[in-house]
N, C-alpha and C positions, 0 to 999 in steps of 0.2 A: 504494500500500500504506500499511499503518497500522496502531497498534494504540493499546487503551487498560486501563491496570489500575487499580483499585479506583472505589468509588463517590464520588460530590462532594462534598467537603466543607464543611459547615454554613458559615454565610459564610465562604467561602476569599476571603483576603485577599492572599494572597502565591505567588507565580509566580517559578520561575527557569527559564530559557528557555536552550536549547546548542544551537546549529549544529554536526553531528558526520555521522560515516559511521552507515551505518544500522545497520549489527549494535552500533555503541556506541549508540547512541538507547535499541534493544529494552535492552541489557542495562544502563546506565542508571536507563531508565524500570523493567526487573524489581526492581533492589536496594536503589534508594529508595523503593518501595512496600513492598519486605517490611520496610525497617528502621523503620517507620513507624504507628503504628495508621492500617488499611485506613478509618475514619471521619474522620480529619485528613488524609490524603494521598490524592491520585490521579494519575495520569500520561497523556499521551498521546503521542505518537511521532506525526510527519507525513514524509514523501516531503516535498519541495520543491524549488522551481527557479530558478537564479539564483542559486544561494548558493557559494562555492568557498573555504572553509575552507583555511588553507595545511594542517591536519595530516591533511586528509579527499582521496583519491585516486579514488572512486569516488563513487556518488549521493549527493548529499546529504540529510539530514534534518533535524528539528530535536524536539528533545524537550520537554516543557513538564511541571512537576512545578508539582500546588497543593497548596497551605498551608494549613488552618485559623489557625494561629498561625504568627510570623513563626520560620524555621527554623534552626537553629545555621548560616550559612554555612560554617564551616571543616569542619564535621560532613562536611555534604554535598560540597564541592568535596572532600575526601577519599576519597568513594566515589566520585566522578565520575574524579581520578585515579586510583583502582582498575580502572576500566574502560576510561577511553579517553586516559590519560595527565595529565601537567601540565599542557602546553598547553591542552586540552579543559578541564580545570577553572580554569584562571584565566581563559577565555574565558566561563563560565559566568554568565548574568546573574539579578539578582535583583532584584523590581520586586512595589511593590502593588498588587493589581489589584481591580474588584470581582465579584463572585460574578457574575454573569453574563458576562464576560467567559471563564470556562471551558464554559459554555456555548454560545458564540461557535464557541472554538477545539476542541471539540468535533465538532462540524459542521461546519466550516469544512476542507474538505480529504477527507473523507468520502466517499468515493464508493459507490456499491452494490455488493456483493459475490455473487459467485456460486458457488454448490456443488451440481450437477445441476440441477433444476427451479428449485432454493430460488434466490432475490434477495433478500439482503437492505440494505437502505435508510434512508433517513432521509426528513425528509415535503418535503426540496429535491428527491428524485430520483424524487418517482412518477413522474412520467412516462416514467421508465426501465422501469418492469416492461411484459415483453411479454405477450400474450394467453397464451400458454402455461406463464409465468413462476408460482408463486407466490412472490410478495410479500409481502418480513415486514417491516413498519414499524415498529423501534426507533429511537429515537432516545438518542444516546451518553451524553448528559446524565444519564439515570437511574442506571444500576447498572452490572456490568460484562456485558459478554456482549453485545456489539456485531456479532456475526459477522466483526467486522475480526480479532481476533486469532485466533491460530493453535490456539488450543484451541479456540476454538467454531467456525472452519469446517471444522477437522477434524473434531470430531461432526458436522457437517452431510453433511459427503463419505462420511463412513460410515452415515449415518442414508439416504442417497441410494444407496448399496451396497446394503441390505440391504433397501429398499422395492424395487430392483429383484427380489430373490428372494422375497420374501413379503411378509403384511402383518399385522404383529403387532397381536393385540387388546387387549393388556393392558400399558400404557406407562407408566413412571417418570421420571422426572426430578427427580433429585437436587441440591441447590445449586444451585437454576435459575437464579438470577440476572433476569438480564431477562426468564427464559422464553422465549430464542429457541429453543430446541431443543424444546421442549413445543409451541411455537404451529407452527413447521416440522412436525413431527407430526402436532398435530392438524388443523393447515390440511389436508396430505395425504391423509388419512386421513377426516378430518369426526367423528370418535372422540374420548371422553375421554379426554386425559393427566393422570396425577396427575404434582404439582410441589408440591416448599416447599425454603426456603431459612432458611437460621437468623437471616439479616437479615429486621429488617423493612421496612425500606425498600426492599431485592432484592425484597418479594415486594410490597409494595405498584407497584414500577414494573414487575412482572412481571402482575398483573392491572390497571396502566393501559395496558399494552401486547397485554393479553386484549380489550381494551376494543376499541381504535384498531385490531386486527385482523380484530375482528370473532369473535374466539373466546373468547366469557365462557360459551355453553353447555359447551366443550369443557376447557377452563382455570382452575380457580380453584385458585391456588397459595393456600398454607399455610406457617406460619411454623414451621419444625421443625426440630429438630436429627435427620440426618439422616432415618431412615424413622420418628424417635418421634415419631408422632400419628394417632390412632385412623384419621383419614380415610384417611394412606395407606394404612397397616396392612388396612385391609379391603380397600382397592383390588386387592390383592395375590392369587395370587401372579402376578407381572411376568413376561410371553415381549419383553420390552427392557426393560432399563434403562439411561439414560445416568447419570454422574456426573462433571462438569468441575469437579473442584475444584484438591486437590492430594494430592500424594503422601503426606504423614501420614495425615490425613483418612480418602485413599480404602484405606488400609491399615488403619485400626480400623475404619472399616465394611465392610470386605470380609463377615466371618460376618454380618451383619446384612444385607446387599446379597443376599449367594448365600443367604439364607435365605430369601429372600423372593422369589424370580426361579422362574419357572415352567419343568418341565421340557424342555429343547431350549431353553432362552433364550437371548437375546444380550444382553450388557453390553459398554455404549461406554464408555470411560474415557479422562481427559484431563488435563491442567493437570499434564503429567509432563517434567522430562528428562530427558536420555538416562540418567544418571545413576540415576534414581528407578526405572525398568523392571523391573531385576530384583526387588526387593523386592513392588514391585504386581503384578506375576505369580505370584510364591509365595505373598501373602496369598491369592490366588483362585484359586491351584490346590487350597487347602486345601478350596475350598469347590465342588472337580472340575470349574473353569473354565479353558480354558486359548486362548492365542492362536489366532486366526483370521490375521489381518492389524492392522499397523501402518504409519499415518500418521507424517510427518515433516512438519511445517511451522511455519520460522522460529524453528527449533532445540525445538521440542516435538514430544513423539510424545502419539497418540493409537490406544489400541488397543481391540481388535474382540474379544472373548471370548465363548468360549461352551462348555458343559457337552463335556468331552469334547474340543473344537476342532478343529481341521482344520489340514493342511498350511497354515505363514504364508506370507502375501502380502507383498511388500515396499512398496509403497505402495497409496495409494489408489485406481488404475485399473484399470479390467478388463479 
């Protein structure tokens, strides 16, 4: 297992590295990205072996937080023991490193990930994808939305739910990020998804990754702040919509989301905790969307909406 938050930082120079239990790693790796502009910081969380921390009793991990600029130490080792005590932040290391070297660690420990059909990978593990597999080949380095963490394989699981009961014609994808949920789609499918994200560099490694997929007919993201730009706009109206973003966000675009979603739609929504649920259910119940089923993975929920909804599922299995 493994996850990774925000995109690479312009020459990230500086790396502080923790041997910890893995729920500190994840939570961690989440509070120094949020406390951070998402363009100077990125994180990634590893599973490892061999490692026995005296303050860690269960599997070990290691988290790695990059730098653009070198970063207040005491800042940081104070949110570190916010999460996983003293010990964990005086143990904490802090080192120059160069910009490829998050690249390295990026990849390095990766392994492919699976969500019904979907496999997705790095370009070390094609030879993992089986003849029946489709194959999504991200690579970590770019942006976020790696299928490792638990808000993009949760859309996956639910994107894998709902191609078992139908096959929607008209597909969104909100804050795409690398596009794995748009290329899973359209791979499936062989159909165009609209995508944009309000990065440009999300969307730039979200059509290098149209590219390497082999889905540039099906794929051309756009740089938008949510659905503001003509091309989605006409794409419209959506019978699926995903949006992995986060809970502020996906609560001011809720009226704009259900405004735009075609009657009987489903919207997948994501980058929530448990915490966030109620509020993004009441922004899109306004908009006569209401729960289907809810994902739980690695403390994020991810939920299933649709006009009307249906008795909730409690996980993702059928």
């Amino acid at each position: 297992m493994s996850m990774h938050e925000g995109l690479l930082p312009n020459n990230a120079a500086h790396v502080m590295r923790l041997i910890c239990a893995p729920a500190a790693a994840r939570g961690i790796a989440d509070i120094i990205v949020e406390s951070f502009d998402p363009a100077e910081c990125a994180a990634g969380a590893f599973e490892i072996e061999d490692a026995q921390p005296s303050w860690d009793e269960t599997r070990t991990w290691i988290v790695e937080i990059f730098f653009a600029d070198e970063p207040d130490e005491d800042f940081v080792r104070g949110m570190i023991a916010a999460i996983a005590g003293e010990e964990a932040a005086a143990a904490a290391v802090f080192e120059r490193v160069a910009q490829k070297d998050w690249v390295a660690s990026s990849l390095e420990g990766l392994k492919p990930v699976r969500a019904g059909r979907f496999l997705v990978h790095g370009s070390h593990s094609r030879d993992e994808v089986a003849s029946n597999d489709i194959g999504l080949e991200i690579e970590a380095a770019l942006a976020f939305g790696t299928g490792h963490h638990g808000t993009t394989r949760g859309c996956l699981l639910m994107l894998a739910r709902i191609l078992k009961r139908r096959r929607p014609r008209c597909i969104l994808d909100v804050g795409s990020g690398t596009g794995v949920l748009a290329l899973a789609a359209a791979r499936y499918l062989h159909q165009p998804v609209a995508a944009g994200d309000i990065d440009p560099i999300a969307v730039e490694a979200a059509r290098a990754n149209a590219r390497l997929n082999g889905a540039t007919p099906w794929v051309r993201p756009v740089v938008a702040k949510g659905l503001e730009h003509p091309r989605l706009k006409a794409a419209g109206p959506f019978d699926l919509i995903f949006a992995n973003i986060l809970a502020k966000p996906l609560r001011l675009l809720a009226p704009s989301i259900c405004a735009n979603a075609a009657d009987g739609a489903d919207i997948v929504l994501s980058g929530l905790l448990d915490r966030d649920v109620p509020g993004v259910l009441t922004a899109y119940a306004a908009g006569g969307f209401a729960l289907v089923s809810r994902g739980d993975l690695e403390g994020w929920a991810c939920l299933w909406l649709r006009r009307g909804g249906a008795a909730p599922r409690p996980d993702y299995d059928d």
